[in-house]
Backbone as CSV, one residue per row, in Angstrom:
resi,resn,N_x,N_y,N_z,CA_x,CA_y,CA_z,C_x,C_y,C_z
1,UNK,0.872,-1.209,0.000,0.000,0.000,0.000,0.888,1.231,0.000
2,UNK,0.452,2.106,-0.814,1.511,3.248,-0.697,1.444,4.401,0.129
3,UNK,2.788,4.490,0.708,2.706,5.566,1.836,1.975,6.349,2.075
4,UNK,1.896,7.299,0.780,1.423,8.889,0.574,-0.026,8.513,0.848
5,UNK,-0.826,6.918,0.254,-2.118,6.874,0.664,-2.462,7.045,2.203
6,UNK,-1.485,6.117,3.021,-2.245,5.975,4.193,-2.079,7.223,5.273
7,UNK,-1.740,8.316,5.126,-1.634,9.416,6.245,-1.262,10.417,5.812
8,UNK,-2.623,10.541,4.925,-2.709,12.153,4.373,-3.786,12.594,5.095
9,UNK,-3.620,13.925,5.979,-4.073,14.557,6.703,-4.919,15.050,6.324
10,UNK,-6.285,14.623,6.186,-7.624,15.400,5.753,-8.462,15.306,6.678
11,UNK,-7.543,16.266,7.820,-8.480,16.313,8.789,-9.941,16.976,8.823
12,UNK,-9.648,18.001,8.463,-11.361,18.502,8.534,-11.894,18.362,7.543
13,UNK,-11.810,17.147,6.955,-12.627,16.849,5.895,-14.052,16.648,6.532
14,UNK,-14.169,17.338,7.488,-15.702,17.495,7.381,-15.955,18.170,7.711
15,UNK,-15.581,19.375,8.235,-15.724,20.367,8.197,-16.736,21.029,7.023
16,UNK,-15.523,20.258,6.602,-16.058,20.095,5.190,-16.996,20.769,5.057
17,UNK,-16.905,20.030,5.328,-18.022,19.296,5.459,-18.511,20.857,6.140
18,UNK,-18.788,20.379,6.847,-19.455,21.129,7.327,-19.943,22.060,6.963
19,UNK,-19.103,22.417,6.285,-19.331,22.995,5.206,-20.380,22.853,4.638
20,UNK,-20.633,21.791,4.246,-21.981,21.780,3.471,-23.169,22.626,3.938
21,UNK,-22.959,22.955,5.212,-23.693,24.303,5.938,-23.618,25.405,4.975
22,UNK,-22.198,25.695,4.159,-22.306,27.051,3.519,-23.032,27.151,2.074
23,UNK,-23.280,26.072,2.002,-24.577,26.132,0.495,-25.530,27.033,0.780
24,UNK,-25.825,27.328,1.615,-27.181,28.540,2.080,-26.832,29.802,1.632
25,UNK,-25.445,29.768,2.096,-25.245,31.622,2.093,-23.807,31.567,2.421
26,UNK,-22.836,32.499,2.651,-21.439,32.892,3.146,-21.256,34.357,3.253
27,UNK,-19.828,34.397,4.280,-19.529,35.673,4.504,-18.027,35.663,4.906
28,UNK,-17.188,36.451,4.064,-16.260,36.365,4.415,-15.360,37.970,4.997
29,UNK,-14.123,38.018,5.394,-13.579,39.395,5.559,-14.008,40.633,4.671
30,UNK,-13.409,40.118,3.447,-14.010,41.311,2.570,-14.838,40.336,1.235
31,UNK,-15.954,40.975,1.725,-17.240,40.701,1.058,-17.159,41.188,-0.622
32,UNK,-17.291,39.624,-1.596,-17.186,40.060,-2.720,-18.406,40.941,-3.523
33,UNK,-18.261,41.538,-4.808,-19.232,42.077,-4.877,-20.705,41.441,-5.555
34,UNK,-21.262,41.343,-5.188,-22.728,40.387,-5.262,-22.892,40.630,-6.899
35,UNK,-23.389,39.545,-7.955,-23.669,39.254,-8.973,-25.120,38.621,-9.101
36,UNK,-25.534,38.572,-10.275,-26.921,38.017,-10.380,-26.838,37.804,-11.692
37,UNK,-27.304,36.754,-12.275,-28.340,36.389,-13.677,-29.157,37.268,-13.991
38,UNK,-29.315,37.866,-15.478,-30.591,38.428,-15.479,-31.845,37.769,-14.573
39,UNK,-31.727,36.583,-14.908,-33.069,35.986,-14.460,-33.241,36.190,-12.978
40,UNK,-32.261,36.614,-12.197,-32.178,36.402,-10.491,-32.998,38.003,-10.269
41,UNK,-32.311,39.088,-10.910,-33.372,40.048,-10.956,-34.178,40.464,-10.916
42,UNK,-34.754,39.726,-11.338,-36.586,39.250,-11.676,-37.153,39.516,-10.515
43,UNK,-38.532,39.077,-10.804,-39.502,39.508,-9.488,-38.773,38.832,-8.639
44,UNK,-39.001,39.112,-7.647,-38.120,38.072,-6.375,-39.396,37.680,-5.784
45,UNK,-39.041,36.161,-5.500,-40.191,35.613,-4.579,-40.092,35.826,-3.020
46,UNK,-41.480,35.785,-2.973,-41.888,35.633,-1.560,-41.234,34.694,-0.783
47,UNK,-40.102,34.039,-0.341,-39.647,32.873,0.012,-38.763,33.133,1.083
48,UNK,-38.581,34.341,1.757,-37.603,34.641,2.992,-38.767,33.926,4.140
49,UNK,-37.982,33.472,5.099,-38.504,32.988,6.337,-38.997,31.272,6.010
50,UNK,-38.814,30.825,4.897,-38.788,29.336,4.458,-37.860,28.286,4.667
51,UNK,-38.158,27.247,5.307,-37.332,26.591,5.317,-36.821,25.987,4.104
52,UNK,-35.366,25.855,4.465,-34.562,24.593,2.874,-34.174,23.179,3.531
53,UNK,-34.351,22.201,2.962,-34.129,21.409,3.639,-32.466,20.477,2.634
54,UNK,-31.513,20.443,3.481,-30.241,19.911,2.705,-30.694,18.168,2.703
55,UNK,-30.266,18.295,1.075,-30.893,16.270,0.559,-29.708,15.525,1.077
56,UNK,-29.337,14.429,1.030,-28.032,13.347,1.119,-27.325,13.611,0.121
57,UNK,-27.562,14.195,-1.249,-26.373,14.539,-2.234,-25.602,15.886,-2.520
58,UNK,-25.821,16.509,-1.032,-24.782,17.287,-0.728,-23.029,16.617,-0.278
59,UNK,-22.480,17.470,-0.548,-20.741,16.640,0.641,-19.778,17.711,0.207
60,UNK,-19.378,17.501,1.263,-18.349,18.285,1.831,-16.429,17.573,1.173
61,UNK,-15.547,18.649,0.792,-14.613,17.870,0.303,-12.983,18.845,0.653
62,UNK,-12.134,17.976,1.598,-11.334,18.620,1.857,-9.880,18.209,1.395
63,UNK,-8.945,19.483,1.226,-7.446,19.388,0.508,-6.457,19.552,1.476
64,UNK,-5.569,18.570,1.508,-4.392,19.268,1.889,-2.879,18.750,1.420
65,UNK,-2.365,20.107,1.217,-0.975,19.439,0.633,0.374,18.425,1.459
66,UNK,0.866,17.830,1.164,1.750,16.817,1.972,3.066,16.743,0.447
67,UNK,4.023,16.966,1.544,5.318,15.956,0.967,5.596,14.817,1.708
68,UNK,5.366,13.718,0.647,6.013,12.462,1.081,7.503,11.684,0.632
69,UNK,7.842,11.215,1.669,9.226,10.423,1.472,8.941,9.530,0.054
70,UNK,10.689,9.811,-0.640,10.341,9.139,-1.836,9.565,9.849,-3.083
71,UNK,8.958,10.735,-2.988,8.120,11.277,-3.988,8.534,12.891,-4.547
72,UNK,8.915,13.232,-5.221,9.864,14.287,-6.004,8.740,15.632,-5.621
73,UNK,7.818,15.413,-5.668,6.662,16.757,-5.728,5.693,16.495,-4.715
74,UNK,5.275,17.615,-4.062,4.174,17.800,-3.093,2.830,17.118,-4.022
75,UNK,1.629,16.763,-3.033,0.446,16.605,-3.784,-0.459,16.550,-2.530
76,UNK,-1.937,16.740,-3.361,-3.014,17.048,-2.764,-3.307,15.852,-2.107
77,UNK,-4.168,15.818,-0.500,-4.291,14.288,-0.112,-5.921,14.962,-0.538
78,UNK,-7.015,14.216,-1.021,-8.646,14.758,-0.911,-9.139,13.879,-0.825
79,UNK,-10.579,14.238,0.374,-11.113,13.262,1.309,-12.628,14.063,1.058
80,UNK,-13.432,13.005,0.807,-15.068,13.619,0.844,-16.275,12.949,1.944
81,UNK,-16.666,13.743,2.184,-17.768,13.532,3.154,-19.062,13.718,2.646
82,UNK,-19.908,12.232,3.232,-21.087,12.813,2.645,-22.097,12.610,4.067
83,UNK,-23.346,12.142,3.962,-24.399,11.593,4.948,-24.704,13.262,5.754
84,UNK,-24.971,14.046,4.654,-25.733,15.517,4.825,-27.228,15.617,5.770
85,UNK,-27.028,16.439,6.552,-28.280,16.186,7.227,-28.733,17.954,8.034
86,UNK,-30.367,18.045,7.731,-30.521,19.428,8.501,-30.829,20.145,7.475
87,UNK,-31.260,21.374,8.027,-32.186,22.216,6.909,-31.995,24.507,7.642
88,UNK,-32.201,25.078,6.534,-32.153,26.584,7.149,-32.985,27.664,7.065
89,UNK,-33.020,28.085,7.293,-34.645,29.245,6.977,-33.720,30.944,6.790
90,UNK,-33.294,31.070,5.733,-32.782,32.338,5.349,-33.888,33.599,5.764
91,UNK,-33.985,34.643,7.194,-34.366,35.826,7.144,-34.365,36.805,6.367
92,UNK,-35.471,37.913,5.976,-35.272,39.297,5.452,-34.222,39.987,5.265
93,UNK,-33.370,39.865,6.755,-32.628,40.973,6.524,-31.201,40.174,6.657
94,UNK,-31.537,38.833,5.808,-30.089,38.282,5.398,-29.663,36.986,6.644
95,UNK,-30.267,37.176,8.062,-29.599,36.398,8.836,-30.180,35.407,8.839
96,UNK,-30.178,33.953,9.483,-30.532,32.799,9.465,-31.341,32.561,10.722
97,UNK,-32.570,31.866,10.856,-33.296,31.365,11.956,-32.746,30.682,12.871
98,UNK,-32.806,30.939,13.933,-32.825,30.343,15.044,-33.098,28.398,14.946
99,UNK,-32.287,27.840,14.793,-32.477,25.817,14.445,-31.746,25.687,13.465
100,UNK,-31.313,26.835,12.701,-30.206,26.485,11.416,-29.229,25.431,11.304
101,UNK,-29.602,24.377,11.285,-28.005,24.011,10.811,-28.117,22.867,9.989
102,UNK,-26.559,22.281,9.440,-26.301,21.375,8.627,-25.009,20.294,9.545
103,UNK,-25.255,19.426,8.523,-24.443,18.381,9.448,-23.521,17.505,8.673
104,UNK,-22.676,16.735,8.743,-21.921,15.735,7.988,-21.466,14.728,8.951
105,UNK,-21.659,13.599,8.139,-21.467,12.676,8.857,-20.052,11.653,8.840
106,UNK,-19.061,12.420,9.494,-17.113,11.918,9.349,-16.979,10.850,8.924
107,UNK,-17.922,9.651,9.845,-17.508,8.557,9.624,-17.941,8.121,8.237
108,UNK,-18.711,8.672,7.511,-18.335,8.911,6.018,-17.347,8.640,5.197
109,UNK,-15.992,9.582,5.848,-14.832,10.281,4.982,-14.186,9.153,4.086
110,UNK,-14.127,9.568,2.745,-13.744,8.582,1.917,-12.151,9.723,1.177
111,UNK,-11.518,8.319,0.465,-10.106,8.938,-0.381,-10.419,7.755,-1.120
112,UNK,-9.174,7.703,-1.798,-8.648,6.371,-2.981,-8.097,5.327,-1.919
113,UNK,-7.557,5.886,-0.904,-7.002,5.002,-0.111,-7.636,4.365,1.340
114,UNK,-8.016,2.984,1.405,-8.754,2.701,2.687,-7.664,3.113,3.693
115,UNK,-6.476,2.561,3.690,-5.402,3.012,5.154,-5.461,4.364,4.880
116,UNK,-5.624,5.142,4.108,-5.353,6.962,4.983,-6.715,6.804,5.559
117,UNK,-7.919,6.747,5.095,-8.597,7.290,5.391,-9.036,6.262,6.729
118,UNK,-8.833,5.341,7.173,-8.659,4.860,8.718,-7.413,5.246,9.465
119,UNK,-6.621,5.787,8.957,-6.040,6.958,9.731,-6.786,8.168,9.871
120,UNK,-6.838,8.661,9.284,-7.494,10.568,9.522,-8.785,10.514,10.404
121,UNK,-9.592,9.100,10.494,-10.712,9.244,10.763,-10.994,8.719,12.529
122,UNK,-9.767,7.475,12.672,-9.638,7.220,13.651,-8.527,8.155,14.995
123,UNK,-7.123,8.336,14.017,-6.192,9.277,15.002,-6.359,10.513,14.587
124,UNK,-6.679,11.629,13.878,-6.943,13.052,13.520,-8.066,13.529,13.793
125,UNK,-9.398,13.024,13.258,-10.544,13.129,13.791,-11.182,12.863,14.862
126,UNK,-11.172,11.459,15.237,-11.561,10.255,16.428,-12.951,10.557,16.349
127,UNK,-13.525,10.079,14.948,-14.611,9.599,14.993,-15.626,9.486,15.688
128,UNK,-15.049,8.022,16.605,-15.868,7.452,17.493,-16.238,7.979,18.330
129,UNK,-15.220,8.940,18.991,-16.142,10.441,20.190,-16.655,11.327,19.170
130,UNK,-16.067,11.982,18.208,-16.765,13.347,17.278,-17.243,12.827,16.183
131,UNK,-18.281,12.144,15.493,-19.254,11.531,14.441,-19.649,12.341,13.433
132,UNK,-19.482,13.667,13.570,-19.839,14.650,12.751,-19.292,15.856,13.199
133,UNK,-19.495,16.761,12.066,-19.220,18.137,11.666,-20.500,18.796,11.718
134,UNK,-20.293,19.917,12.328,-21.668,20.672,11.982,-21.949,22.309,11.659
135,UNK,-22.581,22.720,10.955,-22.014,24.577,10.603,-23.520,24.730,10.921
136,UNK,-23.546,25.908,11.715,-24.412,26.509,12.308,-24.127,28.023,11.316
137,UNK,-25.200,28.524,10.239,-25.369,29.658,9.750,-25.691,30.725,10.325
138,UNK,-24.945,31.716,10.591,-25.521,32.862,11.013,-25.972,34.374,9.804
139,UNK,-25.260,34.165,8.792,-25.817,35.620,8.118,-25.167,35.436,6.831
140,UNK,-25.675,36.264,6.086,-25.292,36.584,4.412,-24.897,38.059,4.729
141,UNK,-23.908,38.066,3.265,-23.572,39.287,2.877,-23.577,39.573,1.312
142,UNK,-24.322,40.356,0.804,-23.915,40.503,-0.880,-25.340,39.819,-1.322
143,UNK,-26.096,39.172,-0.452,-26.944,38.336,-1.149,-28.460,39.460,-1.048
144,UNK,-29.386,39.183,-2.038,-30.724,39.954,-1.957,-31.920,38.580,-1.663
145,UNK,-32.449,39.213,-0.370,-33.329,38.702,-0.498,-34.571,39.550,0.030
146,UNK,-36.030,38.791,-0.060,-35.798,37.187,-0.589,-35.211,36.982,-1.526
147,UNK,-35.115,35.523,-2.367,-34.287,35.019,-3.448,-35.396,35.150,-4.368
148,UNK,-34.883,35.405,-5.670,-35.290,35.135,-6.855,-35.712,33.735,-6.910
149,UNK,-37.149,33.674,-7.891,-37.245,32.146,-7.761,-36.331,31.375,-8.606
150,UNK,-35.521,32.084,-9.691,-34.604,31.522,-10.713,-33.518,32.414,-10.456
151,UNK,-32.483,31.814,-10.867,-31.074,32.575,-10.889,-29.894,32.064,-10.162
152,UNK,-29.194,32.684,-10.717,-27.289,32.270,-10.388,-27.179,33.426,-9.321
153,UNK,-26.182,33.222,-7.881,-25.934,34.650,-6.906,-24.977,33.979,-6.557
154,UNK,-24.371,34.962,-6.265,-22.762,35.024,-5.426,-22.763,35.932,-4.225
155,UNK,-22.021,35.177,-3.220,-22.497,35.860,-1.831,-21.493,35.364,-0.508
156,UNK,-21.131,36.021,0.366,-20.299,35.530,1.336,-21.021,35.180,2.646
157,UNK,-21.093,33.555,3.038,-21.529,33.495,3.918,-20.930,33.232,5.197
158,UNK,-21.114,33.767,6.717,-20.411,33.165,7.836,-21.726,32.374,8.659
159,UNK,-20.899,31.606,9.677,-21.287,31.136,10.544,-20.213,29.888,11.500
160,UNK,-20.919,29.773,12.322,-19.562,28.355,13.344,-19.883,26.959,13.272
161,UNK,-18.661,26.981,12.704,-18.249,25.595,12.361,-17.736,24.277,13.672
162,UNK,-18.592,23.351,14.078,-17.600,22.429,15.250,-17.210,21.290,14.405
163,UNK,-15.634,21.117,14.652,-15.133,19.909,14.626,-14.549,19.128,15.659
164,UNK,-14.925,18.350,16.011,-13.899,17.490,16.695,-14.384,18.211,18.161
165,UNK,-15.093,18.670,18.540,-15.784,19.481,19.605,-15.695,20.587,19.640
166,UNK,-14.756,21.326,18.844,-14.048,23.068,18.929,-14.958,23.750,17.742
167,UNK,-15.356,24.558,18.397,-16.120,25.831,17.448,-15.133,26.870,16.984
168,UNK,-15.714,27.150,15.478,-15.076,28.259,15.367,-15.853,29.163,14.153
169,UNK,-15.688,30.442,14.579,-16.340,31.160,13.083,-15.683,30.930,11.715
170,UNK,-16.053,30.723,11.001,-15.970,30.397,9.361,-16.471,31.054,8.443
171,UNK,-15.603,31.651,7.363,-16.428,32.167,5.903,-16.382,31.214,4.967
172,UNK,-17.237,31.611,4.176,-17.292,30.968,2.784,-17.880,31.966,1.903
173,UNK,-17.166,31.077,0.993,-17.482,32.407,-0.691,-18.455,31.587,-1.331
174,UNK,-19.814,31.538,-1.650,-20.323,30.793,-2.373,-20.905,31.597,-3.801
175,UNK,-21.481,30.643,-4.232,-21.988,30.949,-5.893,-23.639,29.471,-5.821
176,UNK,-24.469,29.803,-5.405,-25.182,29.092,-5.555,-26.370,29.358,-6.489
177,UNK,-27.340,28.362,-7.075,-28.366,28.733,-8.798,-29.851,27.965,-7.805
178,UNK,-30.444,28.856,-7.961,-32.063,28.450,-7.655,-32.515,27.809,-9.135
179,UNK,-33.990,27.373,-9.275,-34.523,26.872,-10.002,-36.198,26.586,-9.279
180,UNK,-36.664,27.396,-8.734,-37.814,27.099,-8.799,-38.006,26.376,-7.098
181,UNK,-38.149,25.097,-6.661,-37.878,24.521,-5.395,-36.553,24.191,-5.399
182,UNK,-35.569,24.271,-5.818,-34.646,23.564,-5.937,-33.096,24.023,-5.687
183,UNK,-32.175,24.169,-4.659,-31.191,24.966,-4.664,-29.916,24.447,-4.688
184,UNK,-29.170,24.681,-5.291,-27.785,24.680,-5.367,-26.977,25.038,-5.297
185,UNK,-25.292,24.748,-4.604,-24.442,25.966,-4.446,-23.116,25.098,-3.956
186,UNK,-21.866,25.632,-4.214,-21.260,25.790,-4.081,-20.104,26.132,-3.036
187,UNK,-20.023,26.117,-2.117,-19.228,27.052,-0.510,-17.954,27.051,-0.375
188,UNK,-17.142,27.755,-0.819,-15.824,27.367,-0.475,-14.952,28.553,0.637
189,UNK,-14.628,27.551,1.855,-13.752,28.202,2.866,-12.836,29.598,2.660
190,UNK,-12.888,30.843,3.041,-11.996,31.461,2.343,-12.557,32.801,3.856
191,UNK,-11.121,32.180,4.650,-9.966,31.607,4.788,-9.862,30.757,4.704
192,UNK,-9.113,29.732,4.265,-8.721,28.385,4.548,-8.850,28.004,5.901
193,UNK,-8.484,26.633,6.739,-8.306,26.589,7.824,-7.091,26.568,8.199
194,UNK,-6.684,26.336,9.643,-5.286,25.588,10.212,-5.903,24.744,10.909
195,UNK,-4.871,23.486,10.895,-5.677,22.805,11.817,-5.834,22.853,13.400
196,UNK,-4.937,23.888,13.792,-4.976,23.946,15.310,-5.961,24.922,15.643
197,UNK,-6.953,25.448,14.560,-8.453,25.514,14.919,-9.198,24.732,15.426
198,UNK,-9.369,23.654,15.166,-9.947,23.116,16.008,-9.435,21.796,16.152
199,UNK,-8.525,22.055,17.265,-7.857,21.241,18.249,-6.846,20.187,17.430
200,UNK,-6.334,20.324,16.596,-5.880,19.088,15.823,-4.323,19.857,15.045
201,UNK,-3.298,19.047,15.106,-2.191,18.791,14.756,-1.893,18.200,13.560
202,UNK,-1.155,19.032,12.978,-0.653,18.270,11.293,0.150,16.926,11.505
203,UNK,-0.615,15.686,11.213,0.178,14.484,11.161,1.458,14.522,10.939
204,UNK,2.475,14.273,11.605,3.826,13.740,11.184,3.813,12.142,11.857
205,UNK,4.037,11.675,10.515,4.512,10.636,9.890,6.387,10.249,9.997
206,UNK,6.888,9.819,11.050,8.202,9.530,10.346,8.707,8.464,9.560
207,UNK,9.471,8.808,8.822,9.991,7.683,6.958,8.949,7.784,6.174
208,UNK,7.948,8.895,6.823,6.914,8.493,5.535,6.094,9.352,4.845
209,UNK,5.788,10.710,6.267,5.525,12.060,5.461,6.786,13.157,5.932
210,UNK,7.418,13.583,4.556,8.396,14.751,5.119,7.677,15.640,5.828
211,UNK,6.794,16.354,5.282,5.529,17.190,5.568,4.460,17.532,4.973
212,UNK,4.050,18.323,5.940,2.310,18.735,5.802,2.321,20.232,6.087
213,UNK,1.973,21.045,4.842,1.397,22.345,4.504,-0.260,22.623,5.691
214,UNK,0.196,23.598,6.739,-0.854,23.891,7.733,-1.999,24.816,7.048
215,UNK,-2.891,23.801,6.023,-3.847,24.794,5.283,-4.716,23.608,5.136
216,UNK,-6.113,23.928,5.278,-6.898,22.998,5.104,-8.036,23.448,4.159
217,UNK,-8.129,23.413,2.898,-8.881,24.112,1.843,-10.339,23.269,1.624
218,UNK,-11.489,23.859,2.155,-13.074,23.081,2.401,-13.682,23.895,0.853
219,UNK,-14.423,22.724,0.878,-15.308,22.981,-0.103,-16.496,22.045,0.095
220,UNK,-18.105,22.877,-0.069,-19.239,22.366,0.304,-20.303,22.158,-0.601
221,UNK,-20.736,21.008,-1.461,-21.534,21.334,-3.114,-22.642,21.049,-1.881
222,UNK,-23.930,22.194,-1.786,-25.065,21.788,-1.502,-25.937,21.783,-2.210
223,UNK,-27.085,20.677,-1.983,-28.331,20.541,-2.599,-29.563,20.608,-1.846
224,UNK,-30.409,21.470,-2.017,-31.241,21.416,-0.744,-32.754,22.116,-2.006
225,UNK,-33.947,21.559,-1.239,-35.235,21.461,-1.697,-35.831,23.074,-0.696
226,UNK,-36.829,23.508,-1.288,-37.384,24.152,-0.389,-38.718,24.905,-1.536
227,UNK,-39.300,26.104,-1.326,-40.740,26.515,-1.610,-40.588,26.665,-3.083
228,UNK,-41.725,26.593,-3.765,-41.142,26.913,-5.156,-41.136,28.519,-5.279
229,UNK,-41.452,28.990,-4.420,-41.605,30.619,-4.933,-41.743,31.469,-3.870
């Protein structure tokens, strides 16, 4: 089995996950500038104060770079999470209801490789006490609502992220496309993480990882159902 498979550090690959929380909305330091589809323009529906509910074919998918012994060039270790769970009710004036949240389920976390990923999941994560990731939404920025019942938007969403028991505030840059009941989007972390956010140490490996780049790059594809209009 090859080295580089079994202890590539994708630790918050669920965060990710957790990520998958930021399909709703994001917010980051400096707030990009909000875009729309013609079509998002449009009448805007009545649909603030609705719940969305996130399907199972959301997941969460996390990067991180490693040099390994033996191997001439750095490379990405990527680990995906799925078993999405939880739903959000986007407010008027942009912030999120009170019960918001989304969830991922770690013991999920998949790679190419079965030994990394019973490493990351058992000694980086520990699973078996922390089972999930979860992002609790608190607010949009850049975004109009209510939402258009059709259209493409770009928007920065925050809210706190727990892994592994440690909370922490989180942005994401998303780009998500309505369709009627139907939502989709995009979330990606920005900042990146470290992992001594929440509570966790870059694997060293000796003879087997030179190192590990302290950046943990999340990304969240959500899919979530909600009013048609």
């Amino acid at each position: 089995m090859p080295a580089r498979a079994r202890y590539i550090p994708g630790v918050l690959a669920a965060g990710m996950l957790a990520a998958a929380c930021g399909g709703s909305a994001t917010v980051s330091d400096a707030s990009p500038t909000p875009t729309a589809t013609p079509a998002a323009t449009a009448t805007a529906a009545a649909g603030s104060g609705a719940a969305w509910t996130v399907t199972d074919k959301s997941k969460a998918t996390i990067r991180v770079r490693e040099q390994l012994v033996g191997v001439s060039l750095p490379s990405d270790a990527v680990l995906t999470a799925t078993g999405a769970k939880g739903s959000f009710t986007l407010s008027s004036d942009g912030t999120f209801a009170s019960g918001s949240k989304i969830s991922f389920d770690l013991t999920t976390l998949s790679s190419d490789e079965r030994d990394r990923d019973n490493f990351i999941k058992n000694d980086t994560l520990q699973v078996r006490q922390f089972p999930t990731a979860e992002f609790v939404p608190t607010k949009t920025s850049g975004l109009t609502v209510p939402l258009a019942t059709s259209g493409t938007f770009t928007f920065t969403l925050t809210g706190n992220m727990t892994i592994k028991g440690k909370t922490k505030e989180v942005t994401f840059d998303v780009t998500a496309k309505r369709d009627g009941s139907d939502l989709t989007a995009t979330a990606t972390a920005n900042p990146s993480w470290k992992f001594g956010d929440f509570g966790m140490t870059a694997p060293s490996v000796p003879f087997r990882v030179l190192s590990v780049t302290d950046e943990i790059r999340a990304a969240i594809d959500i899919v979530a159902t909600g009013p048609k209009g």
